[in-house]
N, C-alpha and C positions, 0 to 999 in steps of 0.2 A: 282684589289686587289693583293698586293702582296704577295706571299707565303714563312713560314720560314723554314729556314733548320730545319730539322729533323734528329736527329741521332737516328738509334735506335739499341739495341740489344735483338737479339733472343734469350732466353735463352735455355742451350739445354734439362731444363724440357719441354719446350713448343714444341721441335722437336720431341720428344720423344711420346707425346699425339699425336702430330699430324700422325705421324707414325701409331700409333696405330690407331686410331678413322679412318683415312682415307684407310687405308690399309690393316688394321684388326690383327696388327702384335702382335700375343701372347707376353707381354710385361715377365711376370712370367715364361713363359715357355723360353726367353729368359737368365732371370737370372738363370734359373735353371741348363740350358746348359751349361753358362760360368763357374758357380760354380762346376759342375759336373768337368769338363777341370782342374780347377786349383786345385782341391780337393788336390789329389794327391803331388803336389808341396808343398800344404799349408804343407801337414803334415809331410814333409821333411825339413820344414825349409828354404824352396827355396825363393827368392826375386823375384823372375820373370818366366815365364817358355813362350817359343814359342809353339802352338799349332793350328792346324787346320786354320796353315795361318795367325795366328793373334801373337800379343806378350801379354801375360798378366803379370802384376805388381801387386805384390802382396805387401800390405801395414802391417807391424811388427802389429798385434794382442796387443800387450803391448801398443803399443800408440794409437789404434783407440778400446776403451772401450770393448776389449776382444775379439773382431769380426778381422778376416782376412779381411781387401777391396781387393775387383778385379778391376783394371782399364784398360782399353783396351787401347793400346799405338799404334803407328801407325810404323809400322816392316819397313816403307819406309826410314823413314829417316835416316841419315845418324848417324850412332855411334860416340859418345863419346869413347875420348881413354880409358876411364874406364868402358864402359861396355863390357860384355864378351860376346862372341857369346854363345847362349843359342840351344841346341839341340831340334831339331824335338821331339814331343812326338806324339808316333802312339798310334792311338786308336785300339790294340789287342783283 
């Protein structure tokens, strides 16, 4: 019997369950954390802010139905000549 190629993609809701359900990783207490971290930025108007090792990107409240997005970007890669180096934020 021959077999067919299969592509598949993982989606990263389903990395995410699985994360949790096998590992037990508080998912909410996750978002709470990140939120906590960018709060700060949000209310300054800031577009991105580096903190506790990670970058987070903050998405304009006016085009996402009122709400701030948080996206977690990856701090490894290499900058674009138009982004700005973003300062440490200690947690005081």
């Amino acid at each position: 019997m021959k077999t067919r190629e299969v592509r598949l993609h993982v989606t990263d809701h389903a990395v995410l369950r699985y994360l949790e359900q096998k590992f037990g990783i508080d998912v909410p207490a996750v978002r709470r954390h990140l939120g906590g971290m960018a709060m700060s930025a949000a209310e300054l108007g800031a577009v991105a802010v580096k903190t506790d090792g990670v970058r987070l990107h903050l998405e304009d409240a006016a085009q996402t139905n009122g709400r701030t997005t948080v996206e977690v970007v990856n701090c490894d890669r290499p900058q674009r000549p138009r982004d700005r180096a973003l300062p440490e934020m200690r947690d005081d």
